[in-house]
C-alpha positions in Angstrom: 0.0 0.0 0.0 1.8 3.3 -1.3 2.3 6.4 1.2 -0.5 8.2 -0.8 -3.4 5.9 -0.1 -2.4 5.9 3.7 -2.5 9.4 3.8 -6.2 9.4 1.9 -9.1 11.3 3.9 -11.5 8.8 5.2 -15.3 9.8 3.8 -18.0 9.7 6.1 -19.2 6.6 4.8 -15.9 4.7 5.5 -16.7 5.6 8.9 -20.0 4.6 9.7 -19.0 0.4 9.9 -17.0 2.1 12.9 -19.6 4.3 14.6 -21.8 0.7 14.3 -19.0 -1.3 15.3 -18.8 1.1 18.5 -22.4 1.2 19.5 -22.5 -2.3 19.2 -19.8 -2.9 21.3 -22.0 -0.2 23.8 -24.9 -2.4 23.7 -22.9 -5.6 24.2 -21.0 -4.2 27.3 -24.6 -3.2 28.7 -26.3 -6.5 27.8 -23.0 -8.2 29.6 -23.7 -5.9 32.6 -27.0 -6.7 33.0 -26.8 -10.8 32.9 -23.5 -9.9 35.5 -26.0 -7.7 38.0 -29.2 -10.6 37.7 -26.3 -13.4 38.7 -25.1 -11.4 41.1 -28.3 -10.7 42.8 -29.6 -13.9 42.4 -26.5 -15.3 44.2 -28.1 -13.3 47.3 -32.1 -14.0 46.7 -33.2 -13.2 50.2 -30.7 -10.0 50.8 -32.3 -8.8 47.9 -35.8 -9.6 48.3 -35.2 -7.6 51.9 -34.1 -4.9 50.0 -36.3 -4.4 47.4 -38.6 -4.6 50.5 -38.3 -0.9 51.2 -38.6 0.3 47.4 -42.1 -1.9 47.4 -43.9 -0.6 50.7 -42.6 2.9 49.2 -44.6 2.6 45.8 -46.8 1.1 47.2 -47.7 3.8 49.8 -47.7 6.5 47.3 -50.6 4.7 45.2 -52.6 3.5 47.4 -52.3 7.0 50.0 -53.2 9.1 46.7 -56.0 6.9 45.9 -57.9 7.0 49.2 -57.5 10.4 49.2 -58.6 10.9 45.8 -61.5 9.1 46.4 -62.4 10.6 49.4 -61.9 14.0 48.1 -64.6 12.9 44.8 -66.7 11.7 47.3 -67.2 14.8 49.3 -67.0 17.2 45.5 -70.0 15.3 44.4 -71.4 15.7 47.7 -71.0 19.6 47.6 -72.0 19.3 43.7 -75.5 17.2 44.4 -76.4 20.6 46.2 -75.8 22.6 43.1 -72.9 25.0 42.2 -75.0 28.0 41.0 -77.8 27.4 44.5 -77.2 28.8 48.1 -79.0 27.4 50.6 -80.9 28.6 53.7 -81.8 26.8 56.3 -84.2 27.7 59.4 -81.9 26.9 63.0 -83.4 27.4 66.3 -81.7 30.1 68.2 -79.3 28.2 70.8 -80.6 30.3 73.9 -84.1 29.4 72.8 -83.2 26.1 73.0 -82.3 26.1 76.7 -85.4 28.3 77.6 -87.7 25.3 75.9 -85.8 22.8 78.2 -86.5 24.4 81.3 -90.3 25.2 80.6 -92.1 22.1 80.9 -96.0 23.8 80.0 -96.9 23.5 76.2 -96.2 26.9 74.2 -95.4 28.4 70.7 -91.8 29.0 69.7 -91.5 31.2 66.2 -88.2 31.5 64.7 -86.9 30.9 61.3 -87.0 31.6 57.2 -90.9 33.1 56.3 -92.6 33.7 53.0 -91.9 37.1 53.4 -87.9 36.7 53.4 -88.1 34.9 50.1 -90.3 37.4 48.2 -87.5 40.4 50.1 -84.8 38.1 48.3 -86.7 37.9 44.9 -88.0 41.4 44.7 -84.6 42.9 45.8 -81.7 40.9 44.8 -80.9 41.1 41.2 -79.5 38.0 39.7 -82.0 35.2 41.6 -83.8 33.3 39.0 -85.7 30.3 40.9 -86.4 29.8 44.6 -87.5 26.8 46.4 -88.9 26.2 49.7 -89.0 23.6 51.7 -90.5 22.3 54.8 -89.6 19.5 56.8 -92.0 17.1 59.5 -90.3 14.0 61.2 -92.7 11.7 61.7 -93.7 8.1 61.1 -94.8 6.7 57.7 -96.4 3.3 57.9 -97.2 0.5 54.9 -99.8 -1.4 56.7 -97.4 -3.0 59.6 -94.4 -1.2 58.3 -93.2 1.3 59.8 -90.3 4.1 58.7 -89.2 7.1 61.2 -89.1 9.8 58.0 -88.5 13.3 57.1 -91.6 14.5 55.4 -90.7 17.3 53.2 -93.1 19.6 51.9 -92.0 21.4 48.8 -92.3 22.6 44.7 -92.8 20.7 41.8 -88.8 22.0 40.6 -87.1 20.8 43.4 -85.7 17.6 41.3 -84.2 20.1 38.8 -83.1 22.4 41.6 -81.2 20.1 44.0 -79.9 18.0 41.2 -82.3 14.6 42.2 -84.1 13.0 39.4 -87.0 10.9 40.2 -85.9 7.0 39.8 -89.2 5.4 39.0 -92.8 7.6 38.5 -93.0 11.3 37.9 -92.8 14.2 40.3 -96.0 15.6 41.7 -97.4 18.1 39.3 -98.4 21.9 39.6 -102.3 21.0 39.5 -101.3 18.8 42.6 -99.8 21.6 44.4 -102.0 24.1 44.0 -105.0 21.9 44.2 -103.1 20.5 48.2 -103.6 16.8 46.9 -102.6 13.8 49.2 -99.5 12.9 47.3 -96.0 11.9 47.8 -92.3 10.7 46.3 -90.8 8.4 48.3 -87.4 7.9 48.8 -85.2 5.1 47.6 -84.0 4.2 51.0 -87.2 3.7 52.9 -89.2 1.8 49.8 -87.1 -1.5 50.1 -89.0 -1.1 54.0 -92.1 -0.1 53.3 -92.7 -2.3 49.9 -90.0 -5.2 49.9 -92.1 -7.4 47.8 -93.8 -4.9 45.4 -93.8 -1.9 43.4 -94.9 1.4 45.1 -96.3 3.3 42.8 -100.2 3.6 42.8 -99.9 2.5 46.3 -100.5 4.0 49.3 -98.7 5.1 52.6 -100.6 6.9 55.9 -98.9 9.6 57.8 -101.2 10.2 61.1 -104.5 10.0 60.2 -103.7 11.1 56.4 -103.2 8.8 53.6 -101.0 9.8 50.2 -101.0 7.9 47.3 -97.7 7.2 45.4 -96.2 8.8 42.6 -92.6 8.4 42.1 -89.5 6.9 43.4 -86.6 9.4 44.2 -83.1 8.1 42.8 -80.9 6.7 45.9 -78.2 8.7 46.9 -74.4 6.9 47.4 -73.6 5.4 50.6 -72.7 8.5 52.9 -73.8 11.2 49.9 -76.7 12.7 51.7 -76.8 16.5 51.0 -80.5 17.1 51.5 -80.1 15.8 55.2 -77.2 17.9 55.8 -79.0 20.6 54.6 -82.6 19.9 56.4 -81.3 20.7 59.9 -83.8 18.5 60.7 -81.2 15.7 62.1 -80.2 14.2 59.2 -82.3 11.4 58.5 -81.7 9.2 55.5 -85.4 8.4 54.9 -87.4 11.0 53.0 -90.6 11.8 51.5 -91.5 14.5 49.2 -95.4 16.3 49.8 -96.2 19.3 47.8 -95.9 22.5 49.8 -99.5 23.3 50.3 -100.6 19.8 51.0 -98.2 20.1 53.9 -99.6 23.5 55.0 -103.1 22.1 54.9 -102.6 18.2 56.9 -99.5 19.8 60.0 -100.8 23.4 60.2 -98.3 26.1 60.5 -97.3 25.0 64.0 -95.5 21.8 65.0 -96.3 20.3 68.5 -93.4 17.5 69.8 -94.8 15.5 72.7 -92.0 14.6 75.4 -92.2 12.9 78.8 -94.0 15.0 81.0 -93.9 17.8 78.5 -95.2 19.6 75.2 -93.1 21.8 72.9 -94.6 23.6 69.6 -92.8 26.0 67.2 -94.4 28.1 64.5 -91.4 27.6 61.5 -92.9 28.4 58.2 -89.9 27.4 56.4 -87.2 25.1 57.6 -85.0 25.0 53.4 -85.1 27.7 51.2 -82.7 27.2 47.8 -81.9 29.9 46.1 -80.7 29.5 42.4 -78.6 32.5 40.7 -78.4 33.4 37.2 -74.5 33.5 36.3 -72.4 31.2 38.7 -69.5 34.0 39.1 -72.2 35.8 41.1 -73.1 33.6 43.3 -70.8 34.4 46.5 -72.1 38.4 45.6 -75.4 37.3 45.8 -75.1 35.2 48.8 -73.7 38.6 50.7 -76.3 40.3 49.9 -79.2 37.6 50.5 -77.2 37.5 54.1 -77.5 41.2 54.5 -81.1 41.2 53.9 -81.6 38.3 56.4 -79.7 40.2 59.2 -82.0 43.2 58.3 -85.1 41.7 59.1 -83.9 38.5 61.7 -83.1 39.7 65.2 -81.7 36.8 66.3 -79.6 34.6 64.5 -81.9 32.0 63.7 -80.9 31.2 60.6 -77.5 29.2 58.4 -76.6 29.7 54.9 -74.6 27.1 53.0 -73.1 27.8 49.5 -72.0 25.0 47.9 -69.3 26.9 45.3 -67.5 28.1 48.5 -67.5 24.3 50.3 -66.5 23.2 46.7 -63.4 25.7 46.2 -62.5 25.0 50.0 -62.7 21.1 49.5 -60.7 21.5 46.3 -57.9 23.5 47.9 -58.1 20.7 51.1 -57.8 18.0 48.4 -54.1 19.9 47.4 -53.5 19.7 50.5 -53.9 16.3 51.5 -52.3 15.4 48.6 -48.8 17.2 49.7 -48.7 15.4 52.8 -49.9 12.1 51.6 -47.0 12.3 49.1 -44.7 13.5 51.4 -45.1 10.6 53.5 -45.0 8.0 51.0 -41.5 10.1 49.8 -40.0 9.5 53.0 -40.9 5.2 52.7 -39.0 5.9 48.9 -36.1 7.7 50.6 -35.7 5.0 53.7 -36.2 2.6 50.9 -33.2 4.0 48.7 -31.3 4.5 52.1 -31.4 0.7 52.1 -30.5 0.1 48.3 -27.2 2.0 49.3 -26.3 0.2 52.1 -26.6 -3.4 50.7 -24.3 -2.1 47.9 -21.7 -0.6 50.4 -21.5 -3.8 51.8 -21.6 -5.4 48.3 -18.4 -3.4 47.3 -16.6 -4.6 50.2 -17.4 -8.6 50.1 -16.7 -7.9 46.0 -13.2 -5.8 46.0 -11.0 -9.0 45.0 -13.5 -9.8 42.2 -13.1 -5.6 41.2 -9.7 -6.3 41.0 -9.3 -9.0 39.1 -11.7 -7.3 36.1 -9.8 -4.2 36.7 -6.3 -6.2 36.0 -7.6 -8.1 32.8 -8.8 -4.6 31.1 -12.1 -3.5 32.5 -12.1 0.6 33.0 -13.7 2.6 35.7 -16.8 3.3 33.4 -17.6 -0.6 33.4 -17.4 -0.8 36.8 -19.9 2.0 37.4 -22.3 0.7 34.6 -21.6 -2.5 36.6 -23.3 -1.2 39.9 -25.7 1.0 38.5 -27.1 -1.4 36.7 -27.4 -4.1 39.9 -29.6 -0.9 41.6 -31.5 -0.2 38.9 -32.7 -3.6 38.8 -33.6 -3.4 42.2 -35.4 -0.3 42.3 -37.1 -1.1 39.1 -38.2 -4.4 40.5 -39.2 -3.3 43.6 -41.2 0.0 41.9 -43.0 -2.4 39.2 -44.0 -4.8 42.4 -45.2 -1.8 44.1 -47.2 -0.6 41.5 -49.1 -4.0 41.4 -49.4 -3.5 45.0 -50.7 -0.2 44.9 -53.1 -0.8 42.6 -54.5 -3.6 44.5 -54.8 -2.5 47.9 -57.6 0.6 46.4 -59.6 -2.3 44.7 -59.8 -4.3 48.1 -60.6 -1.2 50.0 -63.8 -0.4 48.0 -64.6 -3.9 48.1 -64.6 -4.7 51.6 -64.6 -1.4 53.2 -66.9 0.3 50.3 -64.9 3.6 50.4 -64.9 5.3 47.0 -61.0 5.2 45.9 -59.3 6.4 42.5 -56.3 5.7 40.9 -55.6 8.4 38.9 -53.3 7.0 36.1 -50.3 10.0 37.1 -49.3 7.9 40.0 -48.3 5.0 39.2 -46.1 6.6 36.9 -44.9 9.2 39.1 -44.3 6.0 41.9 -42.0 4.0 39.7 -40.0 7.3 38.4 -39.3 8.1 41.4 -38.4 4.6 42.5 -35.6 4.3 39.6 -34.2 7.8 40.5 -33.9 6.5 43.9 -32.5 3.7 42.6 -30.1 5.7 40.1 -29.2 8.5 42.8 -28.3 5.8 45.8 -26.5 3.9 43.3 -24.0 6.5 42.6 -22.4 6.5 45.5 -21.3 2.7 45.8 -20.5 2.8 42.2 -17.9 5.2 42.1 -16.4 3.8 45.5 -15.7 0.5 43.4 -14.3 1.9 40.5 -11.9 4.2 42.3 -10.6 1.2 44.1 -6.8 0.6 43.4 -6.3 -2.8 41.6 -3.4 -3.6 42.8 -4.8 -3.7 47.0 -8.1 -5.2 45.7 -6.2 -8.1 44.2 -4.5 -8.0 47.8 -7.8 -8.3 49.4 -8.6 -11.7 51.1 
């Protein structure tokens, strides 16, 4: 070969069977890495099953704590949504020293406090931006079937409170506006007390007595989730799951305006001509303006505070901004299980160093370089904190679906975190890794060989 040809350029196409050559070695040294790490590891089982212990129970942690939380935290949205984002609500509370004065007085006597006709036509005629209002009035009493019997909140109210309060009627039809304003003996049972009242049979047509009174059967409300009851919460009535639905006037005309509850030894009656009003506003960016000004109106004309209001958009934003919240320290939590976890990782691969320095040497004296021992021990945590995050994610999906099973808690796995989880468990692995890795391949060959 003459001088001439030696001293040729190469062209780039000469060199690419060398740039190949090159990243095929690459991927050879990586592949021999990795069957190196699995022997390795396997030559330990147990050490490393302890080990990727922590990295598991981390993961695991994160997804499952982010789950519960995310489902408790739809739970209590929908909740605050079932009452409507664009309603406020206002609810008729006895005044608490009112309360005490009834308890000492044991003679039978009238007690008026509460929301009246006259505050909701005040709200209508001077509050710009209200669009439907709904009252409400509630009786607890007993509603038999025959032998059956249901402690109930009877609630008397308007043909649009399904539309209003976000509760569509399951089975029937809604009493109608002839039936209101005609005070007909009607009702819309709720979903919880039917399967007591008619186990066997359809209620509709039928017929259920209150006192003296008998309504016939129209509709079947929709049941609300386990623990999703925002019509008690907002009764003030006590809360009670069972509900029936009577049209305003029918409930004027069969309990009077005045409510007598019979004690031992005594008699208590109050005079509340409203115990729910709902208030629905036009544009929902106006709805915590409006509720200041409903409130001012209310303070105008109530001298004592016998009153609550409840806006749903504000116990929304709130349990939005608590759902952040919970979220930071849930994660937090399952960060620190990650970090004790990768704390572990690195000291199994301290000790692994030390029990491994002669077999360091002896690579290091037949040609291996400092970057193949690193890639060496990288790889050998990587693998663990891989297994251990992959294992963790099966976990961590797991543990949600048994908790809604057999504790019926609503949980979500959102699809971020298991994603986020395993990350964060090969970082772990990556960053804790680092350390032992470069403590091998700075080792001096000759005293590793030297090392008994």
């Amino acid at each position: 070969m003459s001088l001439a040809s030696l001293m040729k350029p190469v062209s780039p196409g000469a060199a690419l069977p060398l740039r190949r050559r090159g990243l095929g070695l690459s991927l050879e040294r990586l592949q021999r890495a990795v069957r190196l790490g699995l022997k390795s590891l396997w030559l330990h089982r147990l050490r490393s099953l302890l080990t990727v212990l922590g990295i598991v129970f981390g993961v695991c942690s994160v997804i499952a704590m982010l789950a519960i939380g995310e489902g408790a935290s739809f739970e209590a949205q929908e909740q605050i949504k079932n009452l409507g984002s664009q309603n406020i609500i206002l609810n008729s509370v006895k005044p608490p020293e009112e309360q005490k004065a009834a308890g000492n007085v044991t003679q039978s006597f009238a007690l008026e406090y509460g929301l009246t006709y006259a505050d909701i036509k005040r709200i209508k005629l001077t509050i710009p931006g209200v669009t439907i209002v709904v009252p409400g009035r509630i009786i607890r009493e007993y509603v038999w079937n025959i032998s059956r019997r249901v402690d109930c909140e009877i609630m008397g109210t308007v043909p649009w409170y399904p539309e209003m309060r976000n509760h569509p009627v399951a089975e029937g039809r809604f009493f109608s506006d002839f039936e209101m304003e005609g005070a007909i003996s009607v009702c819309v049972l709720g979903a919880e007390m039917v399967r007591y009242l008619f186990p066997l049979e359809s209620p509709i047509g039928g017929t259920v007595r209150v006192g003296g009174d008998y309504y016939r059967v129209v509709g079947v409300m929709e049941p609300r989730a386990k623990g999703k009851q925002p019509e008690a919460q907002a009764g003030g009535q006590g809360g009670a799951i069972n509900r029936m639905y009577i049209p305003l006037s029918t409930s004027k005309t069969r309990f009077g305006e005045t409510l007598v509850k019979r004690r031992s030894g005594s008699m208590e009656a109050e005079t509340v001509a409203l115990h729910e009003v709902t208030v629905k506003v036009n544009d929902r960016d106006e709805v915590v303006n409006v509720s200041l000004a409903i409130k001012e109106v209310l303070e105008r004309n109530h001298k004592k505070r016998d009153y609550e209001m409840i806006v749903p958009l504000e116990l929304l934003k709130r349990a939005e901004r608590t759902k952040q919240i919970f979220n930071i320290v849930l994660g937090s939590i399952a960060a620190i299980s990650l970090l004790v976890g990768g704390i572990g990782i690195m000291n199994i691969m301290l000790a692994s160093v030390t029990e491994r320095t002669r077999e360091i040497g002896i690579r290091r004296a037949l040609g291996a370089k400092r970057r193949d021992i690193i890639i060496q021990f990288l790889v050998e945590t990587v693998i663990l904190s891989g297994a251990g995050g992959l294992l963790g994610v099966i976990l961590g999906v797991a543990i949600p679906f048994f908790v809604t099973l057999f504790a019926e808690m609503v949980t979500i796995v959102t699809l971020w975190s298991p994603i986020i989880a395993f990350s964060i468990s090969a970082l772990v692995g990556i960053v804790f890794g680092i350390y032992p890795a470069l403590r091998a391949a700075n080792m001096d060959p000759v005293e590793a060989l030297r090392h008994e």
